[in-house]
Each structure stands twice: as structure tokens, then as C-alpha cells.
GUBARO-836474 format. One line per field, with one value per residue: residue number from 1; residue in one letter; chain; z, y, x of N, C-alpha, C, O in turn. Coordinates in nm, 3 decimals. Example, Ala and Ser with C-alpha at 12.3 -4.5 7.8 and 13.67 -1.06 7.14 Angstrom:
! residues 2
nr	c(1 2)
rest	c(a s)
kette	c(A A)
n.pz	c(0.780 0.708)
n.py	c(-0.569 -0.225)
n.px	c(1.319 1.285)
ca.pz	c(0.780 0.714)
ca.py	c(-0.450 -0.106)
ca.px	c(1.230 1.367)
c.pz	c(0.780 0.787)
c.py	c(-0.330 0.003)
c.px	c(1.320 1.290)
o.pz	c(0.846 0.804)
o.py	c(-0.332 0.114)
o.px	c(1.424 1.341)
END
This chain:
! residues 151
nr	c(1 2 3 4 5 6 7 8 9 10 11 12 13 14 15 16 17 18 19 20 21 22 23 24 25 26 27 28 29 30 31 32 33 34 35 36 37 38 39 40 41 42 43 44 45 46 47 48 49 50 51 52 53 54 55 56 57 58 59 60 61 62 63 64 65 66 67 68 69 70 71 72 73 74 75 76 77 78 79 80 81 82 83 84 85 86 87 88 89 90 91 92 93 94 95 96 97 98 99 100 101 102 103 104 105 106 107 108 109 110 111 112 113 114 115 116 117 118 119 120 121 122 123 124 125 126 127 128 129 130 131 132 133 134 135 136 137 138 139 140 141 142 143 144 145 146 147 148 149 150 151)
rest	c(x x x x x x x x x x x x x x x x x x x x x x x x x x x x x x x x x x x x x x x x x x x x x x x x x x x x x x x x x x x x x x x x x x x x x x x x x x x x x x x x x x x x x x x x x x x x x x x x x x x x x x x x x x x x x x x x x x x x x x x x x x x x x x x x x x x x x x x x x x x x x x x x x x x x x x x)
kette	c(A A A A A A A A A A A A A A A A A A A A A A A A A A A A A A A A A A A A A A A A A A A A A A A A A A A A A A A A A A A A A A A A A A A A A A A A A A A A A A A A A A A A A A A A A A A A A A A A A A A A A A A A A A A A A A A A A A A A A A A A A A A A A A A A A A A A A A A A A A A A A A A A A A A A A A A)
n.pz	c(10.367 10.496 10.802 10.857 10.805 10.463 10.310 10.048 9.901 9.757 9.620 9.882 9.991 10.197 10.159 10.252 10.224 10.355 10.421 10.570 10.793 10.884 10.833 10.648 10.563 10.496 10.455 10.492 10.513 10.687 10.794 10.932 10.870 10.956 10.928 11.129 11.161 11.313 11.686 11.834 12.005 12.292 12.423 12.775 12.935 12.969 12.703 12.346 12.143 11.791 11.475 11.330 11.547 11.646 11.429 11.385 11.574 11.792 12.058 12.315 12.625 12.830 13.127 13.380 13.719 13.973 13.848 13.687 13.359 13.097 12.785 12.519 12.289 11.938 11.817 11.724 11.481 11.350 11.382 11.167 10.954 10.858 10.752 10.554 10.436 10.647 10.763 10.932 11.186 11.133 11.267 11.427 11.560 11.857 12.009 12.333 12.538 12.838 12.948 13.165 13.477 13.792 14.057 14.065 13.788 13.540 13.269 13.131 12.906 12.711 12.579 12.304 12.174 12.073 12.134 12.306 12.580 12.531 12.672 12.911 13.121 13.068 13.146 13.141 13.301 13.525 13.317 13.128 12.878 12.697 12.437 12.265 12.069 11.839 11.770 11.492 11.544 11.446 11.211 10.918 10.879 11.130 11.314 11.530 11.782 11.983 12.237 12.291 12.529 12.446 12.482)
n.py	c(14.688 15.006 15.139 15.438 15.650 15.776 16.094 16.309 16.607 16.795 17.068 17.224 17.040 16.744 16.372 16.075 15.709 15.507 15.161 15.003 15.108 15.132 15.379 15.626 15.949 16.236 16.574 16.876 17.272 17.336 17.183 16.835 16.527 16.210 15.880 15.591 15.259 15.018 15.145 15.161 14.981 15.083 14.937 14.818 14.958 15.175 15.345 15.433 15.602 15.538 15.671 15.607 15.521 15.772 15.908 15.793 15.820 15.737 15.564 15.341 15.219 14.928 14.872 14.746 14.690 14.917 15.037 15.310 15.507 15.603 15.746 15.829 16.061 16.053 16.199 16.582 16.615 16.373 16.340 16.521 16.466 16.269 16.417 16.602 16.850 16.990 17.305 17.593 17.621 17.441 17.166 16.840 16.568 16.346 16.112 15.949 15.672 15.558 15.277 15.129 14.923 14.998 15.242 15.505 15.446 15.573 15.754 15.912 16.150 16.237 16.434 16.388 16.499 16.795 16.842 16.977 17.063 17.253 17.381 17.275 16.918 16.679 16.461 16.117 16.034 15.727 15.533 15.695 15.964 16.138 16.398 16.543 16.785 16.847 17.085 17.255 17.471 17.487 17.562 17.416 17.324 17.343 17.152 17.152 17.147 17.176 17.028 17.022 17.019 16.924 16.854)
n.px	c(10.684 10.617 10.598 10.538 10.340 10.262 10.274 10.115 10.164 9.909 9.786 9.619 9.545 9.700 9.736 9.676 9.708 9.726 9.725 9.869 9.898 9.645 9.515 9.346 9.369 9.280 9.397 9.328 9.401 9.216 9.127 9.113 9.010 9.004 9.019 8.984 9.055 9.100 9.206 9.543 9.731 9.889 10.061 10.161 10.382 10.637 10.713 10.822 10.615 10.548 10.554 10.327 10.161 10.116 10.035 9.795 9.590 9.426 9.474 9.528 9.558 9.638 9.763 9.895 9.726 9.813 10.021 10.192 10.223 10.470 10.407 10.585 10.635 10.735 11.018 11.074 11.159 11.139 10.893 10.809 10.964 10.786 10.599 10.677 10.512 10.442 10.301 10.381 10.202 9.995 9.801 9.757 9.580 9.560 9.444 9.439 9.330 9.262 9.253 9.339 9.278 9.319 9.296 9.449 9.636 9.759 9.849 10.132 10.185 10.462 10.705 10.904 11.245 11.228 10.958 10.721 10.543 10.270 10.016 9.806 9.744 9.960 9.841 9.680 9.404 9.253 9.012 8.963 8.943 9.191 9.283 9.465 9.625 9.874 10.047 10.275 10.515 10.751 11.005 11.142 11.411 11.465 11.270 10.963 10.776 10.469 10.251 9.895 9.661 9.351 9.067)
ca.pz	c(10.394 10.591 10.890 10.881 10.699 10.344 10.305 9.988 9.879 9.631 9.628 10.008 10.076 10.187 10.166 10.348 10.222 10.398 10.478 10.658 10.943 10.911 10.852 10.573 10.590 10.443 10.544 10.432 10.588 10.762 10.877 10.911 10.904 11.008 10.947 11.175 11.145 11.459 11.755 11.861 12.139 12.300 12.560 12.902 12.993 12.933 12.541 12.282 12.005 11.663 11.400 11.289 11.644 11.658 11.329 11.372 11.595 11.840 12.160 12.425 12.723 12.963 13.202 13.503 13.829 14.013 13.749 13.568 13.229 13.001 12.673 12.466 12.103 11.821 11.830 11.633 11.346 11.314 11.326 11.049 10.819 10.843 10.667 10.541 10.392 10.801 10.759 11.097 11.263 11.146 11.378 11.423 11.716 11.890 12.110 12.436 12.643 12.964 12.987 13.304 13.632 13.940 14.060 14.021 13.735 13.520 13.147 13.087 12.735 12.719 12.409 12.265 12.140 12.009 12.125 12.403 12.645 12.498 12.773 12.998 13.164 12.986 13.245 13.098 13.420 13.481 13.312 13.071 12.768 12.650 12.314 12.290 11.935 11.805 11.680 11.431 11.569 11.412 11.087 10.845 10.919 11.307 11.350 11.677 11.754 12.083 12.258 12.369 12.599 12.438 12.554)
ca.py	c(14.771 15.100 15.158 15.540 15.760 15.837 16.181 16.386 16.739 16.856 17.222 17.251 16.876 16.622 16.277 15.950 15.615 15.349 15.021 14.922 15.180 15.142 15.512 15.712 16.062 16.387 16.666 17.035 17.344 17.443 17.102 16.709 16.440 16.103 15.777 15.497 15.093 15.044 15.174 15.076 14.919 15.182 14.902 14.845 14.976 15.318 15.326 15.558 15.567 15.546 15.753 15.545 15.591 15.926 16.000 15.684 15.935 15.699 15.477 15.307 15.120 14.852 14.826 14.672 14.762 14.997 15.108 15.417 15.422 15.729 15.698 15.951 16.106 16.076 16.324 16.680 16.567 16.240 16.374 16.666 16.383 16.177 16.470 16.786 16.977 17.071 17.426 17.666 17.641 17.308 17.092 16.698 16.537 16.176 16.073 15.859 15.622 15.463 15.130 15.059 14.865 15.070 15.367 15.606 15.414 15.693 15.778 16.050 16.155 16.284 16.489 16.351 16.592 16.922 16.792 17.025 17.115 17.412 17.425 17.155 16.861 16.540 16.283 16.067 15.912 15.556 15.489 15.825 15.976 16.262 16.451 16.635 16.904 16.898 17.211 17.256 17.540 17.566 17.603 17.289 17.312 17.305 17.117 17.199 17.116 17.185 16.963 17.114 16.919 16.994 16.746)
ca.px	c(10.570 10.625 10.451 10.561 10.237 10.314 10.191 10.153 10.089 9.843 9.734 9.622 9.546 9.728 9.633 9.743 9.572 9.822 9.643 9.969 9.896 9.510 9.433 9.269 9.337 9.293 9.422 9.281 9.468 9.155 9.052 9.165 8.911 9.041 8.932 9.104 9.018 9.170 9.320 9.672 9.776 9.982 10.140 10.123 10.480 10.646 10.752 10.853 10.528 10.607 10.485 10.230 10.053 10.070 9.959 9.679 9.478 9.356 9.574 9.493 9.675 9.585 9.869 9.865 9.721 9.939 10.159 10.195 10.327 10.519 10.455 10.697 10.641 10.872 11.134 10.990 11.236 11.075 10.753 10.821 10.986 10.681 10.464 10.750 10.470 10.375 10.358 10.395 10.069 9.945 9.776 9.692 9.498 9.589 9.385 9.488 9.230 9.327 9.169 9.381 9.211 9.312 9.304 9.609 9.666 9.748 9.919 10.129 10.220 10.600 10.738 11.047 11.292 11.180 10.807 10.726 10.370 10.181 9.899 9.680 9.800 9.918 9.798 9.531 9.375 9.196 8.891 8.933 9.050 9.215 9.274 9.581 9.654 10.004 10.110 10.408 10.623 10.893 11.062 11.151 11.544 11.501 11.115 10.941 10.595 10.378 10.147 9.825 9.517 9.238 8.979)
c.pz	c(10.505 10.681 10.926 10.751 10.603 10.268 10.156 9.954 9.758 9.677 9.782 10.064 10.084 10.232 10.212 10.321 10.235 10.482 10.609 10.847 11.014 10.905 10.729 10.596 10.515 10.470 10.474 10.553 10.736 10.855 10.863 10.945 10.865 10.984 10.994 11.235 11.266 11.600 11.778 12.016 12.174 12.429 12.691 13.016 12.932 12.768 12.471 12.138 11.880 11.603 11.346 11.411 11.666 11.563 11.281 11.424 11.716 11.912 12.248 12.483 12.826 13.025 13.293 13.610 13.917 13.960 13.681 13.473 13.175 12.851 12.584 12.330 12.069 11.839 11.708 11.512 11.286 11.265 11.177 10.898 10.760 10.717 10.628 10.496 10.512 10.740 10.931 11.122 11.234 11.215 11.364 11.560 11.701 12.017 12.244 12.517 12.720 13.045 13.114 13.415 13.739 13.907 14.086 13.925 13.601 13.376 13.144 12.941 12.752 12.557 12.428 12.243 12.038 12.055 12.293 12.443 12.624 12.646 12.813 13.039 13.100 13.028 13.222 13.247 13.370 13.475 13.204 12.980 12.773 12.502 12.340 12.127 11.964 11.739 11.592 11.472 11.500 11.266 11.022 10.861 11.074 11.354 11.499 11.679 11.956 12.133 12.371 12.409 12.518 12.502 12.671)
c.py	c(14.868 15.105 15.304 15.591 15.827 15.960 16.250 16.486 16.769 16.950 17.242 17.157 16.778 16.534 16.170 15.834 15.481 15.335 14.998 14.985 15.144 15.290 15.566 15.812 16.177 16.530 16.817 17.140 17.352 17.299 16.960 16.619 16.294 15.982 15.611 15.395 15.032 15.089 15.139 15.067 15.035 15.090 14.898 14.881 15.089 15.292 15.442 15.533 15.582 15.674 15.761 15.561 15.696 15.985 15.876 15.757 15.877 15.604 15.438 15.170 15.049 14.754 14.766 14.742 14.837 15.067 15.252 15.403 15.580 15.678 15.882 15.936 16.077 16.196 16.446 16.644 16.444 16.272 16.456 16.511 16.246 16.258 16.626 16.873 17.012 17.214 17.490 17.688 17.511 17.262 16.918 16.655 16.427 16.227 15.941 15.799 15.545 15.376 15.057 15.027 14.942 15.217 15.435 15.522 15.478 15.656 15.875 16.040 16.238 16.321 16.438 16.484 16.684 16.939 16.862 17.104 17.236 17.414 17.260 17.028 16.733 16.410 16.218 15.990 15.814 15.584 15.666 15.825 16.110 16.315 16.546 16.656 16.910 17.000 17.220 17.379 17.601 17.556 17.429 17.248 17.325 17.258 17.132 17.192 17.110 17.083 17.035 17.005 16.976 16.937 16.629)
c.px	c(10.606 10.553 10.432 10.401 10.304 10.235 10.233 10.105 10.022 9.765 9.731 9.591 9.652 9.690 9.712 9.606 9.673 9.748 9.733 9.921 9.674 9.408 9.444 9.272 9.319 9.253 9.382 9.352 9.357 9.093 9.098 9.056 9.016 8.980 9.000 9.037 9.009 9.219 9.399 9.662 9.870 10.116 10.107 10.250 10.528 10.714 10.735 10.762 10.637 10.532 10.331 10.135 9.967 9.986 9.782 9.554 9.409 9.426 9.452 9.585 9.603 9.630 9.785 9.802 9.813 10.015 10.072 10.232 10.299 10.491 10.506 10.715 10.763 10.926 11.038 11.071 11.217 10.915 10.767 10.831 10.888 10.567 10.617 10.672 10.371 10.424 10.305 10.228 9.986 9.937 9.742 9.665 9.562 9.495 9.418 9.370 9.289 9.233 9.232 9.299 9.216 9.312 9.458 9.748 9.695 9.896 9.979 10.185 10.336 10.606 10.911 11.122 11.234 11.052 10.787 10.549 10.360 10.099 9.822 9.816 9.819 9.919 9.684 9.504 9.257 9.080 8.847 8.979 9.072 9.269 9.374 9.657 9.802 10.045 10.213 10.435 10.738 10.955 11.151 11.320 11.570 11.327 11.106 10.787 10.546 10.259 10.008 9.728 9.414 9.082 9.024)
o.pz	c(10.614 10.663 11.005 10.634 10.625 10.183 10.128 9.967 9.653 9.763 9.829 10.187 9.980 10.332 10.205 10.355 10.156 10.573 10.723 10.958 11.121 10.945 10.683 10.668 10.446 10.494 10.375 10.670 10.852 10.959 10.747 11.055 10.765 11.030 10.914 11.337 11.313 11.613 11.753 12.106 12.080 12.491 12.729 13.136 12.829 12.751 12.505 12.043 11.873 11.668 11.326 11.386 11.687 11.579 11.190 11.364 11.763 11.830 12.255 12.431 12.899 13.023 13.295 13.605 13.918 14.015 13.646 13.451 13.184 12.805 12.598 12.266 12.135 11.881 11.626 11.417 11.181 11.165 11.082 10.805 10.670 10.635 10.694 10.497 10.496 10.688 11.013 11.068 11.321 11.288 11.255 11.659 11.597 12.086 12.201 12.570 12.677 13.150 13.159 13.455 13.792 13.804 14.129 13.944 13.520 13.379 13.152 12.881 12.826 12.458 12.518 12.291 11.928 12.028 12.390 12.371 12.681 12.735 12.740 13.007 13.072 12.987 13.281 13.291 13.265 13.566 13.209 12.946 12.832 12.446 12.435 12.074 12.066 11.625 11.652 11.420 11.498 11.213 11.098 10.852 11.127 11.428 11.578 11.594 12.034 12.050 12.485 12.335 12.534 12.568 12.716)
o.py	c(14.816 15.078 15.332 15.555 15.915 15.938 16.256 16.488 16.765 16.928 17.278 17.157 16.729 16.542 16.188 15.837 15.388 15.405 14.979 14.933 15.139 15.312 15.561 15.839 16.177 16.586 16.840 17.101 17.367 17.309 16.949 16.636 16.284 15.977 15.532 15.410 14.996 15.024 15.019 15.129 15.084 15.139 14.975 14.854 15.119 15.183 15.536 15.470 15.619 15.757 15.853 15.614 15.720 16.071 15.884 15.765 15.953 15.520 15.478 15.076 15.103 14.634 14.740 14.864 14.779 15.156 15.281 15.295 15.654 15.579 15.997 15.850 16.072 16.291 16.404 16.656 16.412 16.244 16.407 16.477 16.164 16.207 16.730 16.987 17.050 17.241 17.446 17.773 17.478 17.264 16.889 16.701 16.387 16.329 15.826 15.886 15.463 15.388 14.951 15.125 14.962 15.284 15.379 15.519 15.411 15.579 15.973 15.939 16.333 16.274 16.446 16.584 16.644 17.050 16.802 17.167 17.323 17.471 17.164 17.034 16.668 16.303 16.255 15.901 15.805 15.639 15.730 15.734 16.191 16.214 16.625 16.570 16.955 16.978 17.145 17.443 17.710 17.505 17.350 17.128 17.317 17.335 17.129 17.225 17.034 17.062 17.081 16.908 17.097 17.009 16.552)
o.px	c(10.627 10.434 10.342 10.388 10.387 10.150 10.352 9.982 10.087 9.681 9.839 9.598 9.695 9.618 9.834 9.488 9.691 9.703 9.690 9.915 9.613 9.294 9.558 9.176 9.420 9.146 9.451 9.359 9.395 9.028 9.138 9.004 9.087 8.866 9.050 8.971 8.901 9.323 9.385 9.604 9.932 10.210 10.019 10.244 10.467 10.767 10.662 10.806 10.755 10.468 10.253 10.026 9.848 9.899 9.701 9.447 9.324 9.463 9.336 9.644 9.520 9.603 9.664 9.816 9.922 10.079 9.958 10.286 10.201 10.548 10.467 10.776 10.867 10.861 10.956 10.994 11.272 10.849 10.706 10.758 10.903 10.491 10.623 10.718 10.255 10.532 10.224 10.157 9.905 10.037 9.691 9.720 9.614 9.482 9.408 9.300 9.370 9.170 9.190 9.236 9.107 9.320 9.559 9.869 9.632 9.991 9.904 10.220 10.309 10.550 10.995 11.068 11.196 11.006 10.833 10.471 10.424 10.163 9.799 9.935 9.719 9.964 9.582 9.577 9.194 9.018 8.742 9.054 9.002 9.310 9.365 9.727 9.854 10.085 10.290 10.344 10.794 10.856 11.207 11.345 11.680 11.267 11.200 10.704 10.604 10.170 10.018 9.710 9.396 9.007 8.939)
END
């Protein structure tokens, strides 16, 4: 059983209906509606998500007191080969909540390779969430994708 999202194309939708990950999706150019069983555990120590996180739509962490914690996208070539019919300007949301105890107990979200900050800051702090738009960037023989704050 994969835990990577098995995406496929028909006309301008694609659709994602793996149990394994817990998410229901379908995707229209102009709009993505989501439907996720779950959230994942995102950990309570710095870690490199999977695919299945990212494209789940919905994290959350609840490290320890004191600590910070990185957590760091799939590489943009991991992401791309999760869905290849990203075309340049496509977007998908994840959402991050930080269920951590103290104060300056704090998330940041790191881009793996190719996975680089469009705009806003990607520090979820304690007792918050944030919403952060992946962009695709770049072209299907060199993937490249942007992370923007939006909420």
C-alpha cells in the first residue's frame, strides 16, 4: 500500500481517492477542495515530511516544552513526481498547527531542495496555526515550487 498520493488527470481535474493516506481530493485548475479524515502527526522533533503529509493538507506537532522543531518538505522533485500533471502556477495548501506547551515553542517549515520561501514567515508559533500555498515554479525537467504564508 503506497502512502505517496496517486494522482490522475482527466480533462482539468485531478483526482486522489487513497484511503491509505486518508485524503479525498479533487483538484480543478481553478480550485482544490480537500477532504482529510485525519490530521498527521507531524512529530515532536525536526523531520523531513513525506508526501503524504504535505499533500494530506493538515499537521500538527506537540513537542516538548522548550524545543523548537524544523520540519522540511520533500525535495521539489519528490513533490512534482507525486502529481506530474502540476502545471506552472498550480497551487496546494498544508496547513501546520502547533499544539506545543511553552512559550517560544515554535515550528518552522523548511523547503527541501528546489522548495523555496515566496513571501511571509514560516514560523508557526505556540498555540497557532498557519496555512502556507505551494506554488509550482518551475518546469517538469527541473521542478521548483515556492512556499507562500497565506494564513
Amino acid at each position: 500500500m503506497s502512502t505517496t498520493p496517486n494522482f490522475r488527470l482527466q480533462k482539468d481535474i485531478v483526482a486522489d481517492n487513497t484511503s491509505s493516506t486518508g485524503v479525498s481530493s479533487v483538484y480543478n485548475r481553478a480550485q482544490v477542495v480537500k477532504r482529510v479524515t485525519l490530521p498527521s502527526n507531524a512529530g515532536a522533533v525536526d523531520a523531513t515530511l513525506t508526501n503524504a503529509q504535505v499533500f494530506g493538507g493538515l499537521l500538527y506537532s506537540t513537542h516538548a516544552t522548550g524545543a523548537t522543531i524544523t520540519l522540511t518538505t520533500p525535495t521539489a522533485a519528490l513533490l512534482y513526481a507525486a502529481c506530474p500533471q502540476f502545471q506552472v502556477g498550480d497551487t496546494f495548501d498544508l496547513t501546520i498547527l502547533n499544539l506545543a506547551p511553552g512559550a517560544g515553542d515554535t515550528v518552522t517549515l523548511a523547503g527541501g531542495a528546489g522548495v523555496t520561501s515566496g513571501a511571509g514567515s514560516l514560523i508557526v508559533a505556540i498555540s497557532t496555526n498557519a496555512t502556507f500555498q505551494f506554488r509550482f515554479t518551475g518546469v517538469p525537467s527541473a521542478p521548483t515550487f515556492q512556499i507562500y504564508r497565506t494564513a
